[in-house]
N, CA, C and O atoms as CSV, one atom per row, in Angstrom:
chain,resi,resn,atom,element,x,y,z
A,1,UNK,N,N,-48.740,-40.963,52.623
A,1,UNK,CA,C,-49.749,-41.904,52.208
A,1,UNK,C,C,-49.697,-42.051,50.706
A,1,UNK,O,O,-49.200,-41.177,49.995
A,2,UNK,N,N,-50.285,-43.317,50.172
A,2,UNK,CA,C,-50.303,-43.575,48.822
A,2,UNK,C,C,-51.677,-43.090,48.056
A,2,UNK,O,O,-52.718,-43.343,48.662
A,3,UNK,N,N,-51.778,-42.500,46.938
A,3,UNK,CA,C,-52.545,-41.832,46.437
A,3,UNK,C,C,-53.244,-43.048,46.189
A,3,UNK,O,O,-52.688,-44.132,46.017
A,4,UNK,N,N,-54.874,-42.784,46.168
A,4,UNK,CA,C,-55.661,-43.839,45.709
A,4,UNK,C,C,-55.727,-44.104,44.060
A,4,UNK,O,O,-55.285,-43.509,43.077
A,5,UNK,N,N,-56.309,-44.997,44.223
A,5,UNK,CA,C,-56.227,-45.955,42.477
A,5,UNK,C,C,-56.523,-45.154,41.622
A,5,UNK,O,O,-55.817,-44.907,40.644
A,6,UNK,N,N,-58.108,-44.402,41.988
A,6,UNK,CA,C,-59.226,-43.467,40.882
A,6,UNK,C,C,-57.975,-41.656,40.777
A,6,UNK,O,O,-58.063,-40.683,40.028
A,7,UNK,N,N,-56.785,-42.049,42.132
A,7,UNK,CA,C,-56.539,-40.642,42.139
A,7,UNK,C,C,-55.062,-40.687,41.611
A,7,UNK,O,O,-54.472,-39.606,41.587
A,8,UNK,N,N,-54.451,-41.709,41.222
A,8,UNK,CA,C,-53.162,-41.818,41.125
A,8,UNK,C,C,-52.282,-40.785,40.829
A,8,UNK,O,O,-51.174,-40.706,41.360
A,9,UNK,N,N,-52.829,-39.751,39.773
A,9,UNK,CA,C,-52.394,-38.479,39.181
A,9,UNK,C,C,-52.458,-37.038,39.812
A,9,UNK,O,O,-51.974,-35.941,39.532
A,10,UNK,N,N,-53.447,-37.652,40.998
A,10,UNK,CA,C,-53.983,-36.219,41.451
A,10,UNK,C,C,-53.883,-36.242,42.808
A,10,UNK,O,O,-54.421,-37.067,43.548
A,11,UNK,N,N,-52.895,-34.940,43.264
A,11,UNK,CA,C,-52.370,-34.622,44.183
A,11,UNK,C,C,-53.574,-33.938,45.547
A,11,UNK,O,O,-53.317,-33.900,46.751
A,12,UNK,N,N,-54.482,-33.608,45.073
A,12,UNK,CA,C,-55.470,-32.334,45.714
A,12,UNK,C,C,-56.852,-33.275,45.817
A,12,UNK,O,O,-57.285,-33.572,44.704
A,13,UNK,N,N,-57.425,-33.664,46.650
A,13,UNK,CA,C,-58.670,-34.575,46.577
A,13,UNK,C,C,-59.593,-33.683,47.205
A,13,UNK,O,O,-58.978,-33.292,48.197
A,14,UNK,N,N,-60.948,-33.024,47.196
A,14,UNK,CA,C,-62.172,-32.824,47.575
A,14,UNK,C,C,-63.358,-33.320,48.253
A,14,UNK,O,O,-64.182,-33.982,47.622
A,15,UNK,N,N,-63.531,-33.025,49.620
A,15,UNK,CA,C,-64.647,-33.630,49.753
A,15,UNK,C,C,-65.714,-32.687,49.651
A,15,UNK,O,O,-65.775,-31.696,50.379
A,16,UNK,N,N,-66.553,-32.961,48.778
A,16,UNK,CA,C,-67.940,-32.329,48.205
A,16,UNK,C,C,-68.803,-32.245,49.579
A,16,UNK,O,O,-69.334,-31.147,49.748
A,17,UNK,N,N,-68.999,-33.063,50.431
A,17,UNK,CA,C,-70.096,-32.986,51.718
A,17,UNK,C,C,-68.854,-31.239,52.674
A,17,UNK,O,O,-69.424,-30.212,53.044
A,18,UNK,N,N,-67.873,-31.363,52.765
A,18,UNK,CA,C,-67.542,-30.381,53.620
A,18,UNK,C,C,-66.649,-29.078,52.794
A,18,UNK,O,O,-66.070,-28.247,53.494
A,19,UNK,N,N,-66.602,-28.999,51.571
A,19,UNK,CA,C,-65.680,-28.583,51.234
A,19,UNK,C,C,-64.551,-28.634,51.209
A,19,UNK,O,O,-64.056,-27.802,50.448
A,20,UNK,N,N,-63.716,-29.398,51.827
A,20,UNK,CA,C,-62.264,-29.912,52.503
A,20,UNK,C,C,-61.251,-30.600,51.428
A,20,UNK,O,O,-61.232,-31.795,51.134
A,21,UNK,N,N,-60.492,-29.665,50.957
A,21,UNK,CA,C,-59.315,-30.415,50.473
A,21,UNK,C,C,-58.770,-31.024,50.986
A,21,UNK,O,O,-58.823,-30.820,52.199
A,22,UNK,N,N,-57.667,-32.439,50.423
A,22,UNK,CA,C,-56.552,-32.964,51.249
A,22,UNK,C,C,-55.333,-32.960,50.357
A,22,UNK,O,O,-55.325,-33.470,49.237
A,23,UNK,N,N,-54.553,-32.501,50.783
A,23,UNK,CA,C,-53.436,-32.660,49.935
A,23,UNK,C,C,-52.740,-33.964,50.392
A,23,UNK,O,O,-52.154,-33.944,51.474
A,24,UNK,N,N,-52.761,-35.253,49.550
A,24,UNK,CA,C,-52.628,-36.241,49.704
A,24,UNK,C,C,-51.325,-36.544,49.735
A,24,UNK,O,O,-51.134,-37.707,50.091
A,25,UNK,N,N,-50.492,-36.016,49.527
A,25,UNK,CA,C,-48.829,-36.639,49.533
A,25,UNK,C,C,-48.987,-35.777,50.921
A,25,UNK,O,O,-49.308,-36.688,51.684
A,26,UNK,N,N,-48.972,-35.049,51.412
A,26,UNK,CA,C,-48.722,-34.536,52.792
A,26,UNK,C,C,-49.330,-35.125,53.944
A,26,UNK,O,O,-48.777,-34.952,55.030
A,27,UNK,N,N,-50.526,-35.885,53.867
A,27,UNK,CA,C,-51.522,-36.256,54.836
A,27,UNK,C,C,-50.529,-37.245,55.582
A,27,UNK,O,O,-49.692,-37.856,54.918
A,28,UNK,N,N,-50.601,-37.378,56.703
A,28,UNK,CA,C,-49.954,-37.981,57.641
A,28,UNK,C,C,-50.900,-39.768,58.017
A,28,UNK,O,O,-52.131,-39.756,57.994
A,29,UNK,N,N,-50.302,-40.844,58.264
A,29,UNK,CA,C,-50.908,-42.045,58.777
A,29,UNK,C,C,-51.923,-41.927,59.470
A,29,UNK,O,O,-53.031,-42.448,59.345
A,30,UNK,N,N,-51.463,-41.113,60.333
A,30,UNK,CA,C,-53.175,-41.036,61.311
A,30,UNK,C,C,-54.219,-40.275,60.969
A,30,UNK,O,O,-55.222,-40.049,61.645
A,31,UNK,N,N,-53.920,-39.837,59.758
A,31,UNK,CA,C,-55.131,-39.231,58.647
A,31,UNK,C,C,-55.704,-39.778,57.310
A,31,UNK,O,O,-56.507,-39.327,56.493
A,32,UNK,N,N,-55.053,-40.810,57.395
A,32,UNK,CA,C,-55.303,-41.894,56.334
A,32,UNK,C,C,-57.073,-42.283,56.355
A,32,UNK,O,O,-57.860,-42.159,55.417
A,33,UNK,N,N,-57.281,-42.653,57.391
A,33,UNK,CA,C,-58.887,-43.207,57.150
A,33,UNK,C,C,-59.718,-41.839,56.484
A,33,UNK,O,O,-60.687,-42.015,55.747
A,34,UNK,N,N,-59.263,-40.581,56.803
A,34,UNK,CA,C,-60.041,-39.161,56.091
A,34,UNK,C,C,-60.211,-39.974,54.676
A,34,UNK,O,O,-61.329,-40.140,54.188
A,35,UNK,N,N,-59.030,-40.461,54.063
A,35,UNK,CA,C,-59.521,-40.848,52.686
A,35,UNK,C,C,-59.919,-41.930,52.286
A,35,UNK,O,O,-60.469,-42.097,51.198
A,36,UNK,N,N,-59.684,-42.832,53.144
A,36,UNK,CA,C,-60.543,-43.900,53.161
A,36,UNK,C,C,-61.910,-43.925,52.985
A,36,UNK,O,O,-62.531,-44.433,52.051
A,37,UNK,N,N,-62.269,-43.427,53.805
A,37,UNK,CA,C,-63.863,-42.924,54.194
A,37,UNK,C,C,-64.200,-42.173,52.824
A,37,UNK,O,O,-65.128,-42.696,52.206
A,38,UNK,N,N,-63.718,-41.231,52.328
A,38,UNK,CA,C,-63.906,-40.603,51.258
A,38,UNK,C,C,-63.745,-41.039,50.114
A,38,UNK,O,O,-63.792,-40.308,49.124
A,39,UNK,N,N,-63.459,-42.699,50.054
A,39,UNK,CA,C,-63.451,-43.091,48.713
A,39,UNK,C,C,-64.500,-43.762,48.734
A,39,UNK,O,O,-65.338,-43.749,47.832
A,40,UNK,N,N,-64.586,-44.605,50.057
A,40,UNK,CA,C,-66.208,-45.371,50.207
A,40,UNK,C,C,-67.472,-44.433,50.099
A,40,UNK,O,O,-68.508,-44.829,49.565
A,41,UNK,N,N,-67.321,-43.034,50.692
A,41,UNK,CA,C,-68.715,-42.727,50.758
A,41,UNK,C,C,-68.893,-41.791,48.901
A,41,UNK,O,O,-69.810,-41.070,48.507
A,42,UNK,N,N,-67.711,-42.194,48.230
A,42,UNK,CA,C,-68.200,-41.735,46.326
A,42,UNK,C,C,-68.553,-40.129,46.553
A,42,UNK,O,O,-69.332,-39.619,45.748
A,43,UNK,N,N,-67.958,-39.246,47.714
A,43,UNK,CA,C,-68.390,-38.128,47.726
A,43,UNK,C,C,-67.007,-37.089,47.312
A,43,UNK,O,O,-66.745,-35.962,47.734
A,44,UNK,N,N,-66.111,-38.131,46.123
A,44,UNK,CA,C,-64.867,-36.529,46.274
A,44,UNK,C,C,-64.480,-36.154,45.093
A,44,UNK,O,O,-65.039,-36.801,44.207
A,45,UNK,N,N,-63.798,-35.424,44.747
A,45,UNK,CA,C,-63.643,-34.474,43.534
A,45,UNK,C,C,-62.268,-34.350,43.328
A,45,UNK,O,O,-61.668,-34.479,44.395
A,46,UNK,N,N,-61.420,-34.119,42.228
A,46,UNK,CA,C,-60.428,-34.120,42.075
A,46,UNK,C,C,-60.566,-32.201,41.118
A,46,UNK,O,O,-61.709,-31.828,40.856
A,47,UNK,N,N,-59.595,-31.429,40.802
A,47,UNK,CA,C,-59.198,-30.896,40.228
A,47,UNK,C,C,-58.346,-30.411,39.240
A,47,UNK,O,O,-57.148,-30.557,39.481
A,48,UNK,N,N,-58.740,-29.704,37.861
A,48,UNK,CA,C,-57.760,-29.587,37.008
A,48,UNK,C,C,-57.388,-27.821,36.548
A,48,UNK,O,O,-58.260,-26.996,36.277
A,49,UNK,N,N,-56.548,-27.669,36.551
A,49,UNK,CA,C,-55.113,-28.059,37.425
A,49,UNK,C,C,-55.484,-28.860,38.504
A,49,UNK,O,O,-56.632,-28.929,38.941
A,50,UNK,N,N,-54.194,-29.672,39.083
A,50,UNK,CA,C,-54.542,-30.602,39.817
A,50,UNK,C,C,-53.444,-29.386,41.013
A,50,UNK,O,O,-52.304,-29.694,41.363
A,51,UNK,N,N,-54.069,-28.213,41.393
A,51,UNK,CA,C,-53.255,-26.971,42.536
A,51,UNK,C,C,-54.334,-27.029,43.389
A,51,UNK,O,O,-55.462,-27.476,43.181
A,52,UNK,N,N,-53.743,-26.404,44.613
A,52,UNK,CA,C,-54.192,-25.775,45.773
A,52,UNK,C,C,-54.905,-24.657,45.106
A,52,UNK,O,O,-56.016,-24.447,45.593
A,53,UNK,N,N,-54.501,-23.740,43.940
A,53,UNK,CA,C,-55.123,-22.813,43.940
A,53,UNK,C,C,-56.478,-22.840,43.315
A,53,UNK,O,O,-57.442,-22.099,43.512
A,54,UNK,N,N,-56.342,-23.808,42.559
A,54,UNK,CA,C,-57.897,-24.449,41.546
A,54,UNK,C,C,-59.190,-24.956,42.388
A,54,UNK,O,O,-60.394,-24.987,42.131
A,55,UNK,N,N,-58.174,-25.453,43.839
A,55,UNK,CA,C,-59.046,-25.988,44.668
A,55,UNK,C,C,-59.868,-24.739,45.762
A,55,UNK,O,O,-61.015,-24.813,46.203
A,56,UNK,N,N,-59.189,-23.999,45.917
A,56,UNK,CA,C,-59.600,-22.705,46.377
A,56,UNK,C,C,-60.407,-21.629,45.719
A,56,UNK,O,O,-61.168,-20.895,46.348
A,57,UNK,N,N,-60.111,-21.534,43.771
A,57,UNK,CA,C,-61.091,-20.656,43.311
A,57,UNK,C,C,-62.442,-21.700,43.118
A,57,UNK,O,O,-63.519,-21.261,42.713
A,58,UNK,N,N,-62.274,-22.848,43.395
A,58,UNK,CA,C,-63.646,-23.594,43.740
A,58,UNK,C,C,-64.792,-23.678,44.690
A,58,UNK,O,O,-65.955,-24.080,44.710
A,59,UNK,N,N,-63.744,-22.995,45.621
A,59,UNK,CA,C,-64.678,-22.771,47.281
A,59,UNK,C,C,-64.074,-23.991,48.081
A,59,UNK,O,O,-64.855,-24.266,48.992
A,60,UNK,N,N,-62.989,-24.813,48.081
A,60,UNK,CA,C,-62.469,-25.265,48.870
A,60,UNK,C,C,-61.452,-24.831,49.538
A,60,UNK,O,O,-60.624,-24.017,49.130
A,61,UNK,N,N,-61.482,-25.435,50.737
A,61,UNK,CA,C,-60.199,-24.845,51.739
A,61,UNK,C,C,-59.551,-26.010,52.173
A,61,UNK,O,O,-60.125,-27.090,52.036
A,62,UNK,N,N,-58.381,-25.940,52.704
A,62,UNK,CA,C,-57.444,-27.000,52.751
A,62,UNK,C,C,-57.820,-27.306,54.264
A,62,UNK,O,O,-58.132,-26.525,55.163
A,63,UNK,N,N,-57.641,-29.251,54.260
A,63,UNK,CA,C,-57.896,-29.692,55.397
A,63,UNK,C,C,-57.145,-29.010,56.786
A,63,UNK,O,O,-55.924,-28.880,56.702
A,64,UNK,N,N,-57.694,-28.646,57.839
A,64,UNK,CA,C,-57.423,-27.222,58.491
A,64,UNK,C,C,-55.789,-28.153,59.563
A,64,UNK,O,O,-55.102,-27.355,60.201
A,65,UNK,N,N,-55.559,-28.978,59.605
A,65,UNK,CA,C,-53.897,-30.089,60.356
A,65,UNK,C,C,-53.136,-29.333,58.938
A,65,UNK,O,O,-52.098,-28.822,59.359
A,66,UNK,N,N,-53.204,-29.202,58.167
A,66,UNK,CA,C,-52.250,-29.339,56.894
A,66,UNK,C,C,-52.239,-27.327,56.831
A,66,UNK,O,O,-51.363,-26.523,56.511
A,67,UNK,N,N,-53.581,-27.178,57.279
A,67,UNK,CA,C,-53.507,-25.319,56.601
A,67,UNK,C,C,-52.215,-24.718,57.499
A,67,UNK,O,O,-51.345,-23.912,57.169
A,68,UNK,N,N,-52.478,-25.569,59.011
A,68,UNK,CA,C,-51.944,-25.171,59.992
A,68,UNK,C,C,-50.051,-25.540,59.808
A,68,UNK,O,O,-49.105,-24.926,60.301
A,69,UNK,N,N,-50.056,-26.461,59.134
A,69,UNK,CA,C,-48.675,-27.070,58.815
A,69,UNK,C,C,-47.801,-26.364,57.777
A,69,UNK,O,O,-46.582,-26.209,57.718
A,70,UNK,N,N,-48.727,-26.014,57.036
A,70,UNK,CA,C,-47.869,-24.850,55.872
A,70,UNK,C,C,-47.309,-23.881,56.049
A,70,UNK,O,O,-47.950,-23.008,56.634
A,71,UNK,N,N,-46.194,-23.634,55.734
A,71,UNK,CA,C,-45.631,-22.111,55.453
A,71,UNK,C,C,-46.537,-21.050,55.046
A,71,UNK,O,O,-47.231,-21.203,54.040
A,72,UNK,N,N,-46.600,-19.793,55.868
A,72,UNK,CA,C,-47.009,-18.971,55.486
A,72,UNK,C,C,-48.414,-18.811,54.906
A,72,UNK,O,O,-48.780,-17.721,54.467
């Protein structure tokens, strides 16, 4: 999927209502509306560092299709 406009730079998007990272270059087509929805409802967060790990000492956890998809 293509990174949104506000996110162009940033790989790791937040949703503030669930805690839920997405790692946006990985998200698959039929997960596309997740960010859709999350740009309309003005509820997401980006991180700097723009890592998985920045997003985790934040209290986020990675969207659980993608946790499951990762190595290790």
């Amino acid at each position: 999927m293509d990174r949104p406009g506000k996110f162009e730079h940033h790989r790791y998007v937040g949703d503030k209502r669930t805690q839920v990272v997405y790692d946006v270059d990985e998200l698959g087509a039929d997960d596309e509306h997740l960010i859709t929805e999350l740009m309309e409802a003005e509820t997401f967060l980006c991180f700097g560092p723009d890592t998985l790990a920045e997003a985790r000492n934040r209290g986020y956890r990675l969207y659980a299709p993608q946790r499951a998809a990762s190595p290790g």
